[in-house]
VMD Tcl script that builds the backbone (N, CA, C; Angstrom):
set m [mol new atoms 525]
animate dup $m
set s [atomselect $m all]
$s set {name element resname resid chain x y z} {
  {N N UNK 1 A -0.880 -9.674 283.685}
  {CA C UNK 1 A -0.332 -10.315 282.526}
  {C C UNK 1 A -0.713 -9.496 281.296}
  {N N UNK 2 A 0.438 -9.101 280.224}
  {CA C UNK 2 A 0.127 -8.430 279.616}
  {C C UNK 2 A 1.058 -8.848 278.414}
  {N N UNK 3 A -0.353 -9.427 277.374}
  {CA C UNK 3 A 0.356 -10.676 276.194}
  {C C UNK 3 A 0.553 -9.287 275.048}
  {N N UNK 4 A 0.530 -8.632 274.744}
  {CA C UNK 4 A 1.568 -7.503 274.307}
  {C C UNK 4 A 2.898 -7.340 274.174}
  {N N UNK 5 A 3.246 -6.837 275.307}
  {CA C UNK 5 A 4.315 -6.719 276.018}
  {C C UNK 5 A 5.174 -7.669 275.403}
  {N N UNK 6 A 6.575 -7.740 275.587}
  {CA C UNK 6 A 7.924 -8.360 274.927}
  {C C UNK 6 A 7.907 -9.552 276.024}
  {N N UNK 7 A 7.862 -9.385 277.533}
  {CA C UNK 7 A 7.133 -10.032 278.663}
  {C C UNK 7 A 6.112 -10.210 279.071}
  {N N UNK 8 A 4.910 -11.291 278.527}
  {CA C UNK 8 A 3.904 -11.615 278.238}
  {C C UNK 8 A 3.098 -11.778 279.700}
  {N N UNK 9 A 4.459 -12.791 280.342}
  {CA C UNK 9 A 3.705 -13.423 281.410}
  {C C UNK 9 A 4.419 -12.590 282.829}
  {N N UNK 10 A 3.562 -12.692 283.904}
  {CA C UNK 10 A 3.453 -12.395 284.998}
  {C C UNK 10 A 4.749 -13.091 286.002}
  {N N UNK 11 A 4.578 -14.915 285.935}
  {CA C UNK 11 A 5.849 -15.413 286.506}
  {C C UNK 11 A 6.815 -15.200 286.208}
  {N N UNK 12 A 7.912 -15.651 287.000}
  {CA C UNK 12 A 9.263 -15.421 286.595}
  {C C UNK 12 A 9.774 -16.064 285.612}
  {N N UNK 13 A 10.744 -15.807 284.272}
  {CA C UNK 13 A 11.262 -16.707 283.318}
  {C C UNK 13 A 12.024 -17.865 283.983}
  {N N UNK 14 A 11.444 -18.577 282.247}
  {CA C UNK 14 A 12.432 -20.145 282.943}
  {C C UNK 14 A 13.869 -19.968 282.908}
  {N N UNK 15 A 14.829 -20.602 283.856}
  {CA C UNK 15 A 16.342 -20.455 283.966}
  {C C UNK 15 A 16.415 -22.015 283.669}
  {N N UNK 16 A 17.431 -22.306 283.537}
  {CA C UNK 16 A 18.187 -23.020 283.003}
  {C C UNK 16 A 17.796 -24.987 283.720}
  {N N UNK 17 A 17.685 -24.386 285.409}
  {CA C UNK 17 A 17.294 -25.571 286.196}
  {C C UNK 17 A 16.192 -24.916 286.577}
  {N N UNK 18 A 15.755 -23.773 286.313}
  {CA C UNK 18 A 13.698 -23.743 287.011}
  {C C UNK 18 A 12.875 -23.578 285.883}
  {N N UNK 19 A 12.827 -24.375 285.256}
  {CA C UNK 19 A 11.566 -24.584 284.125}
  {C C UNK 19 A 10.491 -23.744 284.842}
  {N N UNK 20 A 9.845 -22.335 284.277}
  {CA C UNK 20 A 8.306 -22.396 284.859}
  {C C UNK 20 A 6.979 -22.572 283.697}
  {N N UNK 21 A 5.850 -22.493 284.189}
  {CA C UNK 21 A 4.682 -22.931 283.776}
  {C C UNK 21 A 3.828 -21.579 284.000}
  {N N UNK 22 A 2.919 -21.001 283.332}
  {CA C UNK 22 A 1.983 -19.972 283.375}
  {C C UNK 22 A 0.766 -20.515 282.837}
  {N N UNK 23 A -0.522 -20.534 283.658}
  {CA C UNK 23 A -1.537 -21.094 283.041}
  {C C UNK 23 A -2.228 -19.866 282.147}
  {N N UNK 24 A -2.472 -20.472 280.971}
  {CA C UNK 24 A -2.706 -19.754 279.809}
  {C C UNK 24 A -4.445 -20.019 279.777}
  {N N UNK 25 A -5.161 -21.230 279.205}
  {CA C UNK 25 A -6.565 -21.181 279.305}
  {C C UNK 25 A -6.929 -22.822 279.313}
  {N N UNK 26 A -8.259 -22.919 279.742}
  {CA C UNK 26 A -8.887 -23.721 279.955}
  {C C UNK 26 A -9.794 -24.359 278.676}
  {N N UNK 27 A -10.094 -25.465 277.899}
  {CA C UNK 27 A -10.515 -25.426 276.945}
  {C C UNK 27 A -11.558 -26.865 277.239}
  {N N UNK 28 A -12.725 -26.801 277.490}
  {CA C UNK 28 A -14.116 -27.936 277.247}
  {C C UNK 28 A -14.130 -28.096 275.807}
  {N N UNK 29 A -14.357 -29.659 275.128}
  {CA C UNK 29 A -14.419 -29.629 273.888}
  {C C UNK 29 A -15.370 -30.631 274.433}
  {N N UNK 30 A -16.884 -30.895 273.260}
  {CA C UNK 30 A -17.789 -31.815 272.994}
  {C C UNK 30 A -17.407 -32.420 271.766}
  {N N UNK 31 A -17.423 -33.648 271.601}
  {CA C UNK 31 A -17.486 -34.942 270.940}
  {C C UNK 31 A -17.994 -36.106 271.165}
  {N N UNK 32 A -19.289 -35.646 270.694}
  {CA C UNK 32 A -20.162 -36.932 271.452}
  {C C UNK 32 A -20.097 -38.211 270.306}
  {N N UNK 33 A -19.905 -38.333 269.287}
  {CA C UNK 33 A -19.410 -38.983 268.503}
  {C C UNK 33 A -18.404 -39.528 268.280}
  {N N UNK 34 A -18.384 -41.074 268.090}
  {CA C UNK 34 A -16.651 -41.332 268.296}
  {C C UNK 34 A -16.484 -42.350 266.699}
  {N N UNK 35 A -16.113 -41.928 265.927}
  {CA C UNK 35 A -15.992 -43.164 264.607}
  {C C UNK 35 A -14.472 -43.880 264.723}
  {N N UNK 36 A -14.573 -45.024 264.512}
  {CA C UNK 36 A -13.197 -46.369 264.756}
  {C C UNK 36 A -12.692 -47.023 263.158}
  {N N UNK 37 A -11.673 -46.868 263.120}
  {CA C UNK 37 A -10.843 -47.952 261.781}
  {C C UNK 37 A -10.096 -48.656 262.597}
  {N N UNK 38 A -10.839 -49.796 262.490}
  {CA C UNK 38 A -10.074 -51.158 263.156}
  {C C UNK 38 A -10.667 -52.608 262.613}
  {N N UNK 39 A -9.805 -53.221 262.733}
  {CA C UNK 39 A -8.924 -53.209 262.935}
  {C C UNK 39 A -7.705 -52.590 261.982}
  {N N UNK 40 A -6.929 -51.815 262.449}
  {CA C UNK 40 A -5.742 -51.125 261.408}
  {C C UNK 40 A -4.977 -51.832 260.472}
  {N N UNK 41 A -4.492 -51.308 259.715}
  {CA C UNK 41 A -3.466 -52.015 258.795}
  {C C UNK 41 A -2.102 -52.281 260.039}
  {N N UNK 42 A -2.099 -51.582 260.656}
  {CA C UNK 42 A -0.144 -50.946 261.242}
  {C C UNK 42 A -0.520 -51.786 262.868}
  {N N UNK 43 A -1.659 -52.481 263.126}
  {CA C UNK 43 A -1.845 -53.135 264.502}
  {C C UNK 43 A -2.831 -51.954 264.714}
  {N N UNK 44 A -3.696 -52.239 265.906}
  {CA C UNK 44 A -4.210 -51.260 267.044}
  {C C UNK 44 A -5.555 -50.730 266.051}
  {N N UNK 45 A -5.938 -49.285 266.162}
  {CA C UNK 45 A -6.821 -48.899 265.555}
  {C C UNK 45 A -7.012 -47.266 265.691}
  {N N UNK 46 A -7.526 -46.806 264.810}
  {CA C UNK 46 A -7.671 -45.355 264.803}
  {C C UNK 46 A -9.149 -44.812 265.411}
  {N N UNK 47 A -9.355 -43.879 266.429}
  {CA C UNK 47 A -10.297 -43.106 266.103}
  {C C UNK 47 A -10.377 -41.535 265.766}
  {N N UNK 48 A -11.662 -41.495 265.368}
  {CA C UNK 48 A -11.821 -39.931 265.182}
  {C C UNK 48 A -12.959 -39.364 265.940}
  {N N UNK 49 A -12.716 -38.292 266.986}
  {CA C UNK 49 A -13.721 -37.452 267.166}
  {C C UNK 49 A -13.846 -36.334 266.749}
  {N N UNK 50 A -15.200 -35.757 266.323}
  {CA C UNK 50 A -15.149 -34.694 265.506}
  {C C UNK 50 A -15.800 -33.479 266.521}
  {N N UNK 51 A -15.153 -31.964 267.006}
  {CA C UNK 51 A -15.509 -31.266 267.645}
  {C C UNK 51 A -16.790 -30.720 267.202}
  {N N UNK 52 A -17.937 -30.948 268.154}
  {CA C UNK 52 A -19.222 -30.194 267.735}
  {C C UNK 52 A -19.589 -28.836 268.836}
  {N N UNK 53 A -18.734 -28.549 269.775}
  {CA C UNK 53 A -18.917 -27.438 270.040}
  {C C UNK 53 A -17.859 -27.476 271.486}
  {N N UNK 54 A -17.896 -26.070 272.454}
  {CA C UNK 54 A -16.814 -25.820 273.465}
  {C C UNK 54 A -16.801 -25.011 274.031}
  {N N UNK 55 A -15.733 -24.752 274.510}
  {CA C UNK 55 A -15.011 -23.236 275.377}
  {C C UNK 55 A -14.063 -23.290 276.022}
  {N N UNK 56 A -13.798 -21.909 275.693}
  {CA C UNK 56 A -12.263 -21.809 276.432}
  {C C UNK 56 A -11.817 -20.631 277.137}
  {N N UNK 57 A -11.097 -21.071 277.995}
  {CA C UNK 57 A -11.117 -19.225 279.033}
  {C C UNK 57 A -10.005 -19.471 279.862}
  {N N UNK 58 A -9.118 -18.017 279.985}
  {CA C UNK 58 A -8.383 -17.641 280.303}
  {C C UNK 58 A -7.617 -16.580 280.939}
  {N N UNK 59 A -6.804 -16.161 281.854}
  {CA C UNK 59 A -6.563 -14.952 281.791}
  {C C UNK 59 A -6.568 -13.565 280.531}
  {N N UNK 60 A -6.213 -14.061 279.759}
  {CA C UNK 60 A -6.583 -12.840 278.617}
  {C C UNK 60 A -7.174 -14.141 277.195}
  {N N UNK 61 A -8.277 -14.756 277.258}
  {CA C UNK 61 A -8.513 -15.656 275.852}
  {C C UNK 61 A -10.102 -15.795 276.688}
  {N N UNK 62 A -10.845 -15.769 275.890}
  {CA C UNK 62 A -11.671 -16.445 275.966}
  {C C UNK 62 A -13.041 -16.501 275.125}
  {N N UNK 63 A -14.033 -17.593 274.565}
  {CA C UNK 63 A -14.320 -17.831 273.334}
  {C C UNK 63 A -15.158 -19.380 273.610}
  {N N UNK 64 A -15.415 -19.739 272.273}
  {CA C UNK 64 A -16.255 -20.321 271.618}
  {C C UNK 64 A -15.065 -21.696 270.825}
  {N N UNK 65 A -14.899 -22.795 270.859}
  {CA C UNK 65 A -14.713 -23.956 269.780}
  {C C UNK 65 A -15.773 -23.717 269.089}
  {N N UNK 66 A -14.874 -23.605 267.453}
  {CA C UNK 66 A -15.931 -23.361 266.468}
  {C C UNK 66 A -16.466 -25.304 265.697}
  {N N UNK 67 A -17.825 -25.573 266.109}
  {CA C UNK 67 A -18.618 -26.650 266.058}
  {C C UNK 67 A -17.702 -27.036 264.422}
  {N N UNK 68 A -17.567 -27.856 264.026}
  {CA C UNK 68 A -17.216 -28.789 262.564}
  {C C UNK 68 A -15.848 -28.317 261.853}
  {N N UNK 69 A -15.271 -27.587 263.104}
  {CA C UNK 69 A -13.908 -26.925 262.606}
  {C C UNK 69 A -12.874 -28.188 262.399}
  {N N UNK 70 A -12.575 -29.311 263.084}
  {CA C UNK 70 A -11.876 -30.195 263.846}
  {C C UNK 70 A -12.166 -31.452 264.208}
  {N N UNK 71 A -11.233 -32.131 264.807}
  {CA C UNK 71 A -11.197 -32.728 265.808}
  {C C UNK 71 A -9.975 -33.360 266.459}
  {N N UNK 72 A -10.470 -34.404 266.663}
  {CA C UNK 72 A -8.825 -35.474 267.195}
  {C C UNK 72 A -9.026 -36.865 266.125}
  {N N UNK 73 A -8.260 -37.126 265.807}
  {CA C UNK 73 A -7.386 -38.457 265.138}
  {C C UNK 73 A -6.656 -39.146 265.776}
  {N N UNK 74 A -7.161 -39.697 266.947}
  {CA C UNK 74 A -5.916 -40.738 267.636}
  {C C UNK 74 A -6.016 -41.819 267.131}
  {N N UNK 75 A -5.280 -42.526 267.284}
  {CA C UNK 75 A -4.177 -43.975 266.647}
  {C C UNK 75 A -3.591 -44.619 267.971}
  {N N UNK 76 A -4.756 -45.613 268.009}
  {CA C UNK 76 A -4.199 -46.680 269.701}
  {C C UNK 76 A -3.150 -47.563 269.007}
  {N N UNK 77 A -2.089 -46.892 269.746}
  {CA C UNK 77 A -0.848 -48.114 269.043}
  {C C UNK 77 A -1.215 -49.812 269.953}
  {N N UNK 78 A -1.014 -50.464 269.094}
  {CA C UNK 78 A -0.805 -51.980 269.610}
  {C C UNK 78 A 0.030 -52.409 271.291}
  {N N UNK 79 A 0.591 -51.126 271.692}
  {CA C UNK 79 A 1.116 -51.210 272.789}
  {C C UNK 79 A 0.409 -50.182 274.239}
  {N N UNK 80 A -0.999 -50.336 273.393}
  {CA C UNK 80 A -1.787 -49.592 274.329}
  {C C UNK 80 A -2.002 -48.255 274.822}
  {N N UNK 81 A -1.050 -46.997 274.240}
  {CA C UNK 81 A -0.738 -45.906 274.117}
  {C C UNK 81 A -1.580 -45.515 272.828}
  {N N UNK 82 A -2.835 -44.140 273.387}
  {CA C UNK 82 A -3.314 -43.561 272.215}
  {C C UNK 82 A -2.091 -42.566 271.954}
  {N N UNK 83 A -2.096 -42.125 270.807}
  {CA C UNK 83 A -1.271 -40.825 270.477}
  {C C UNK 83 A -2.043 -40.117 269.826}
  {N N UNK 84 A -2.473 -39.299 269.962}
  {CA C UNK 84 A -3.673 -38.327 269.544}
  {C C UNK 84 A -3.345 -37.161 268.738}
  {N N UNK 85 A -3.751 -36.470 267.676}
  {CA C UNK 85 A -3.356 -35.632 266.498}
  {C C UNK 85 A -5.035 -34.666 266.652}
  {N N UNK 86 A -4.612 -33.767 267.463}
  {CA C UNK 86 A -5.913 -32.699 267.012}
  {C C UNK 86 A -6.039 -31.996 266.901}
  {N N UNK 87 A -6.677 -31.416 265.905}
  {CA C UNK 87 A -6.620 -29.778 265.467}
  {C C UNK 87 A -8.067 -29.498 264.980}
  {N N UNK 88 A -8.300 -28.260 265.558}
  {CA C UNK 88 A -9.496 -27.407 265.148}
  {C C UNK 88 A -9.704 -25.992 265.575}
  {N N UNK 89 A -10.358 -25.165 265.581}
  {CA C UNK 89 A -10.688 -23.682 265.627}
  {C C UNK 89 A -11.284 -23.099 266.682}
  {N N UNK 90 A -10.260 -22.346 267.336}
  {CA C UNK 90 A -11.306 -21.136 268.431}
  {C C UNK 90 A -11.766 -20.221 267.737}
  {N N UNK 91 A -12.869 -19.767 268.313}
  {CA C UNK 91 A -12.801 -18.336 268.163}
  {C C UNK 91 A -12.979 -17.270 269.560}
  {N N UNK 92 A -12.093 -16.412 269.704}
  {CA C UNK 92 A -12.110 -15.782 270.567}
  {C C UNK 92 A -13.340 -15.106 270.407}
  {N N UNK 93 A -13.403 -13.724 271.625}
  {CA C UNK 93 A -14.925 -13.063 271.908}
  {C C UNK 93 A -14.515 -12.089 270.646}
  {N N UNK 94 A -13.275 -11.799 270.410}
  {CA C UNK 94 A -12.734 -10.567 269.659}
  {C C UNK 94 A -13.347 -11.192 268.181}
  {N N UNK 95 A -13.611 -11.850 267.934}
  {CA C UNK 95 A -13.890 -12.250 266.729}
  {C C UNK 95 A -12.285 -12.957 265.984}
  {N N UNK 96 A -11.098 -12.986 266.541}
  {CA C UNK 96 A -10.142 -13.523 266.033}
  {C C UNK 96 A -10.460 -15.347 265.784}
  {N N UNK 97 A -9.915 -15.889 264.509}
  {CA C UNK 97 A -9.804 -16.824 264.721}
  {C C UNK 97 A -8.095 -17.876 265.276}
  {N N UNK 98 A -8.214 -18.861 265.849}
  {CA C UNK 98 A -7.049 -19.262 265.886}
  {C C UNK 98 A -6.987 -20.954 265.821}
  {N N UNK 99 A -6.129 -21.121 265.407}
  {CA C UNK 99 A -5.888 -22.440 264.806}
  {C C UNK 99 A -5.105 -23.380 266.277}
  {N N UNK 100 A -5.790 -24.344 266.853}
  {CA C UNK 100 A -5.108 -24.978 268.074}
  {C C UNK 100 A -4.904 -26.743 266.661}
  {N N UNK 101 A -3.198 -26.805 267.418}
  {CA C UNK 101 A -2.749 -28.328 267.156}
  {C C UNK 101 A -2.465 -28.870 268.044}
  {N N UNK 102 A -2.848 -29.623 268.459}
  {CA C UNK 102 A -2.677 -30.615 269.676}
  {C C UNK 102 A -1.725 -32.145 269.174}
  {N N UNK 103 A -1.053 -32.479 270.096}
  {CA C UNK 103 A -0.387 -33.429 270.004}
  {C C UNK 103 A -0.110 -34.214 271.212}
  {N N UNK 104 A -0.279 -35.753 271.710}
  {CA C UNK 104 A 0.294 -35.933 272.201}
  {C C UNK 104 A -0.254 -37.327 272.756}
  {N N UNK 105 A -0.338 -37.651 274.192}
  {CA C UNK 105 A -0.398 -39.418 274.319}
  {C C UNK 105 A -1.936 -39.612 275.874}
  {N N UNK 106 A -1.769 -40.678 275.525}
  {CA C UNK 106 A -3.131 -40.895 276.152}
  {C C UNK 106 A -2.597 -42.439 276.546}
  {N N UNK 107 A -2.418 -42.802 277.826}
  {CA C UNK 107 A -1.658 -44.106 278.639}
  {C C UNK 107 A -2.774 -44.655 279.772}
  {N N UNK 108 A -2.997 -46.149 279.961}
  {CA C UNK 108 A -2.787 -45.999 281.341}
  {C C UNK 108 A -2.048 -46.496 282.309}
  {N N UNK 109 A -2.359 -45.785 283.464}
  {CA C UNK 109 A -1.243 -46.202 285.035}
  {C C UNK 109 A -1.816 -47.451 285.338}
  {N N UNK 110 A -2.803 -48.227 285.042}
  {CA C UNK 110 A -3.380 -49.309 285.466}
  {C C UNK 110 A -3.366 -50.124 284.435}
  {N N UNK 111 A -2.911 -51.680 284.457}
  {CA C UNK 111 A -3.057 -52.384 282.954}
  {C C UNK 111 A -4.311 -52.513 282.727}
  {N N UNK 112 A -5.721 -52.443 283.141}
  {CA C UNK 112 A -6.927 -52.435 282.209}
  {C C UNK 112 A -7.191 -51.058 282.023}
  {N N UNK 113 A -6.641 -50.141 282.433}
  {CA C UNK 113 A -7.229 -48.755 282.066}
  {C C UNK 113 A -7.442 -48.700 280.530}
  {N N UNK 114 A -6.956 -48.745 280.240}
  {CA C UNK 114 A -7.132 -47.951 278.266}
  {C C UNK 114 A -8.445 -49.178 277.840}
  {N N UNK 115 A -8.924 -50.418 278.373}
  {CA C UNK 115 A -9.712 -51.298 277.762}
  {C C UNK 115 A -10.932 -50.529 278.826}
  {N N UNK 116 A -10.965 -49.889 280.101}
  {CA C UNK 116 A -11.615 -49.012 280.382}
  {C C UNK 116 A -12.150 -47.952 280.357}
  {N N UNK 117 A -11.011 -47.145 279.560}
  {CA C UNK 117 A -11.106 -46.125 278.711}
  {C C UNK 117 A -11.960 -46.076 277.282}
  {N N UNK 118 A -11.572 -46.790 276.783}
  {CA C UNK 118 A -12.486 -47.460 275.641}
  {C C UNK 118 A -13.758 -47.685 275.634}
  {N N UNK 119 A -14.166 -48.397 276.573}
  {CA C UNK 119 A -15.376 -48.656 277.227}
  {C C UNK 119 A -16.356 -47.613 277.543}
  {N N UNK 120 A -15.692 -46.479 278.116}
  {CA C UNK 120 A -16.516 -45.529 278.255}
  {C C UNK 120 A -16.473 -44.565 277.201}
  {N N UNK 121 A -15.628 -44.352 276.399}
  {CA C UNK 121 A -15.591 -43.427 274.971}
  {C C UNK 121 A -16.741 -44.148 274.277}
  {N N UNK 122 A -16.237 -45.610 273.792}
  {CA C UNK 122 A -17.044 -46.560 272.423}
  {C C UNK 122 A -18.387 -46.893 273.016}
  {N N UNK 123 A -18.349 -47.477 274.372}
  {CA C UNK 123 A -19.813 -48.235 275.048}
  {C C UNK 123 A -20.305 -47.608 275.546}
  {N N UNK 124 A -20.531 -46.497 276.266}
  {CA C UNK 124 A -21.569 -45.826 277.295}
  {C C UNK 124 A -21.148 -46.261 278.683}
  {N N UNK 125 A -19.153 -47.142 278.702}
  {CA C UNK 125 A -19.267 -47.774 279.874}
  {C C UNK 125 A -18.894 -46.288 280.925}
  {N N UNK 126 A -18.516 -46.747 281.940}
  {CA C UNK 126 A -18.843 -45.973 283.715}
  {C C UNK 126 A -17.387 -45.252 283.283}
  {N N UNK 127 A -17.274 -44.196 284.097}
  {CA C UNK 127 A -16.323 -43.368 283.949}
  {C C UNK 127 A -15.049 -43.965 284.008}
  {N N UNK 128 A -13.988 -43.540 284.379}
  {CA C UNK 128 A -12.576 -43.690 284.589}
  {C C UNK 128 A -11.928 -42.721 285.130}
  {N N UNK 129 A -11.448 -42.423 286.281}
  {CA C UNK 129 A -11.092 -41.673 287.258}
  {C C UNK 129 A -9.534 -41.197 286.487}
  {N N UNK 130 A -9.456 -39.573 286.779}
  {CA C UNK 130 A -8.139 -39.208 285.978}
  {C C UNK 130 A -6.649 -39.852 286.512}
  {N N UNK 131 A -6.939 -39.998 287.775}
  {CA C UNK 131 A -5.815 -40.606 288.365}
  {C C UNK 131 A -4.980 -41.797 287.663}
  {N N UNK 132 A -6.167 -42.382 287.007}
  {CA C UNK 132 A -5.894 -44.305 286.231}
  {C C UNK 132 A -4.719 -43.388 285.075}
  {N N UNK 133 A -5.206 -42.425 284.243}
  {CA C UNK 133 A -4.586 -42.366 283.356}
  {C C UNK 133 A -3.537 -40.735 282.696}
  {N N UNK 134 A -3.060 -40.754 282.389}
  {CA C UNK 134 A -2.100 -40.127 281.918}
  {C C UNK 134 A -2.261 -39.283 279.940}
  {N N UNK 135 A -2.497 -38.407 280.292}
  {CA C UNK 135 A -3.246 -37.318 279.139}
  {C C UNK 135 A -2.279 -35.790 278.907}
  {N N UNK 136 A -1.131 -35.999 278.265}
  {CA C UNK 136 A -0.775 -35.074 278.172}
  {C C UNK 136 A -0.544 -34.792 276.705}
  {N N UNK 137 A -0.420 -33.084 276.385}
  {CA C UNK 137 A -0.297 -32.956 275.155}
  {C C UNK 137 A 0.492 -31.720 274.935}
  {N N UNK 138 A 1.019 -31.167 273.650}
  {CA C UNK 138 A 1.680 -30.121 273.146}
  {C C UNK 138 A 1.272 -29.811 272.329}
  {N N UNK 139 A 0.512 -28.637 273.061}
  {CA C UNK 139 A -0.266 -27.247 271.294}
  {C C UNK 139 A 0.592 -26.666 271.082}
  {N N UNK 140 A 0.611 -26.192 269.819}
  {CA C UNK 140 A 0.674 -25.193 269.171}
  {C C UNK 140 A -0.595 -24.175 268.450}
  {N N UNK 141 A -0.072 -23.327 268.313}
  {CA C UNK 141 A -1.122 -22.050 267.507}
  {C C UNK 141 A -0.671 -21.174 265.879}
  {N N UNK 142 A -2.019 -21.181 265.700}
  {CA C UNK 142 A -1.430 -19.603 264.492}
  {C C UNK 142 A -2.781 -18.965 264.494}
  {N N UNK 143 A -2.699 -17.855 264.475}
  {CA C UNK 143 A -3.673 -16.854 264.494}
  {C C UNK 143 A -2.603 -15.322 263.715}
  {N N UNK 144 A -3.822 -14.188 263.466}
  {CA C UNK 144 A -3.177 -13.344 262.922}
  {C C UNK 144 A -2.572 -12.563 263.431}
  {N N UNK 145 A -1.165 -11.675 262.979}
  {CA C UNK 145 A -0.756 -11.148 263.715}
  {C C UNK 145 A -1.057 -10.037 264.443}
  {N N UNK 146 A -1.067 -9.905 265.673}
  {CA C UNK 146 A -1.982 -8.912 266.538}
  {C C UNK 146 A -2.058 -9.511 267.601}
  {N N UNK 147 A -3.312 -8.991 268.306}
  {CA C UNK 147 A -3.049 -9.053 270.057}
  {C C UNK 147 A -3.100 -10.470 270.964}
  {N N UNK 148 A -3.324 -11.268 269.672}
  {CA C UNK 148 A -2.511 -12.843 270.231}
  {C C UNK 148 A -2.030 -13.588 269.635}
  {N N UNK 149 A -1.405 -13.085 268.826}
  {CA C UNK 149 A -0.127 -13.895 267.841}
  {C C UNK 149 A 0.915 -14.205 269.514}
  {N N UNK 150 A 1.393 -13.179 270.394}
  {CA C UNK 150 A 1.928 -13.836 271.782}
  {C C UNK 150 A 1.447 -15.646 271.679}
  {N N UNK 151 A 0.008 -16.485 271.329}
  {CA C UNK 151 A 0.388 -17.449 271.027}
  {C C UNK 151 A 1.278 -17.984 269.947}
  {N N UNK 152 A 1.717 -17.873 269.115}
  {CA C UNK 152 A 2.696 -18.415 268.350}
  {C C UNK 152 A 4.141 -18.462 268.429}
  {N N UNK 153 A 4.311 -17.758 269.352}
  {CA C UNK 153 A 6.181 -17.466 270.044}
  {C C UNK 153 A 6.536 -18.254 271.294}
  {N N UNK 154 A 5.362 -19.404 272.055}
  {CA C UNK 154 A 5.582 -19.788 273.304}
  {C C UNK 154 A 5.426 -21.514 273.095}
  {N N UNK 155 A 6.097 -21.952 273.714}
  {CA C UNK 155 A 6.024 -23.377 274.245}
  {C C UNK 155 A 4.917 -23.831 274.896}
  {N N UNK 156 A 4.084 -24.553 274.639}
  {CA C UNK 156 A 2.832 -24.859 275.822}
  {C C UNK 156 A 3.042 -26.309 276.075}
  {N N UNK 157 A 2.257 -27.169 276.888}
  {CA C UNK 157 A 1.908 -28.409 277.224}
  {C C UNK 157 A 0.340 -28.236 277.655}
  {N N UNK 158 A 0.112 -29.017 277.704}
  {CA C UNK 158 A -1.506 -28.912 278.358}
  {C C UNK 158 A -1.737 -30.554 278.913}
  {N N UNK 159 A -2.831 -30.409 280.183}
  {CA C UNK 159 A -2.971 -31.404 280.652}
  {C C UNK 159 A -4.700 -31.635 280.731}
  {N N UNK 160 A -4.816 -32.995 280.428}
  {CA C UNK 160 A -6.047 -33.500 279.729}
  {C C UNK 160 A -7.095 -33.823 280.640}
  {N N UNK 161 A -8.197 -34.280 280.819}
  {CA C UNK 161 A -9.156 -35.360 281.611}
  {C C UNK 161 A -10.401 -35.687 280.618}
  {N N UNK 162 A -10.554 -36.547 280.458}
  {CA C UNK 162 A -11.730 -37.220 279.744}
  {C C UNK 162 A -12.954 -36.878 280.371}
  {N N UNK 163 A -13.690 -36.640 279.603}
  {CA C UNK 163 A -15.215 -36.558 280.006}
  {C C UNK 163 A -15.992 -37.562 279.503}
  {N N UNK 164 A -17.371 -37.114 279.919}
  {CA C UNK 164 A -18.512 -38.340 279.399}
  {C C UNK 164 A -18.967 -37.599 277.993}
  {N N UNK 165 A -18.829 -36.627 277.762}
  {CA C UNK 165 A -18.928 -36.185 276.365}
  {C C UNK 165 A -17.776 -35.790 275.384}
  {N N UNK 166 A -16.940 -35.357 275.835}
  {CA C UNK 166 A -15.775 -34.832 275.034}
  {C C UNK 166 A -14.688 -35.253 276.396}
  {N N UNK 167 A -13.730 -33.562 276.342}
  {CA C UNK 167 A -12.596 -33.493 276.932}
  {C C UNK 167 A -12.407 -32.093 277.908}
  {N N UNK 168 A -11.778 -32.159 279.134}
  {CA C UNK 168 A -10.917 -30.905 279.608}
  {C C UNK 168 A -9.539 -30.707 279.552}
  {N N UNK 169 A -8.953 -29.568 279.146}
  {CA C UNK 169 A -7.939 -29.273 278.692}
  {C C UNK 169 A -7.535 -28.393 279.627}
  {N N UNK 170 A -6.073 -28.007 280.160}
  {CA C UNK 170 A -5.757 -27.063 281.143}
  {C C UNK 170 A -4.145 -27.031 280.154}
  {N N UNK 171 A -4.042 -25.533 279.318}
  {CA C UNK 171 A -2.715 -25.405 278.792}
  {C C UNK 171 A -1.700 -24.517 279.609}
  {N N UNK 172 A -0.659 -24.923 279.754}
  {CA C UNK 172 A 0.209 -23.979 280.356}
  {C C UNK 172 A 1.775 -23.191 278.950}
  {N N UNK 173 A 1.997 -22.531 279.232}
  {CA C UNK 173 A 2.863 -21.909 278.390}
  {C C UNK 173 A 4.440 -22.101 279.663}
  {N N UNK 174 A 5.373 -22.213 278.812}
  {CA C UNK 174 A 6.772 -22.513 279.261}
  {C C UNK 174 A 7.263 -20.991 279.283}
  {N N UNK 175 A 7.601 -20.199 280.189}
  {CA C UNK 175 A 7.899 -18.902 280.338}
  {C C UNK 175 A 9.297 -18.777 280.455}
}
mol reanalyze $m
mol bondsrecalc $m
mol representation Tube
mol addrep $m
């Protein structure tokens, strides 16, 4: 794989009926802190976690979450769906910085999941198995132009799992 190149990625491009996926990098974020506005004005309630440190690695990325760059802003709508808003700072080994925005929803497949979910974010309660719930999101990037601006020209999704301290992230790019 060679993010240079006009053809970045290794798989074959997406056609029309074969959508493909290229895994791009892996990203651990810590947030052991969780602050709540609730009850909301709009129903439901907001939280914020604030990134205090990370990592991320990849076929060609890999680096450091820069500690107080960020975090997430999710907003539990009243219909039990977080929708999550997060943005904060890598820094690669190169010394580049790059700007990750995250977007996207946080469900669960089980009707007590998300009051389980909760439980273990807000209370110290027992885990929650990834299976219960549904964590997907859509980054975007900006960094400078150079040997990974290739992030700023691609489509990604990334798929989530909760931890007992923060989060795991697995992004794929749409080729």
């Amino acid at each position: 794989m060679d993010f240079n190149d006009t053809t970045p990625f290794a798989a074959p491009f997406s056609e029309l009926d074969n959508p493909r996926l290229e895994f791009v990098m892996e990203v651990r974020l810590t947030f052991p802190e969780v602050f709540t506005i609730a009850p909301h004005p709009n129903g439901g309630m907001r939280s914020a976690v604030l990134v205090s440190g990370g990592t991320f690695e990849g076929p060609k990325l890999k680096g450091r979450a820069i500690p107080g760059s960020g975090g997430d802003y999710a907003y539990f709508r009243p219909d039990d769906v977080a929708v999550f808003d997060a943005r904060y700072l890598l820094e690669e080994e190169d010394g580049t910085v790059i700007l990750l925005n995250n977007k996207g929803f946080l469900w669960g497949r089980r009707p007590d999941t998300m009051a389980r979910l909760r439980d273990w974010a807000f209370n110290n309660g027992p885990p929650v198995p990834h299976e219960d719930y549904y964590l997907r999101g859509n980054p975007t990037f900006e960094c400078p132009v150079g040997k990974h601006d290739w992030l700023t020209k691609h489509v990604f999704i990334g798929v989530g799992e909760r931890r007992s301290d923060g989060n795991l992230l697995k992004y794929y790019a749409l080729v």
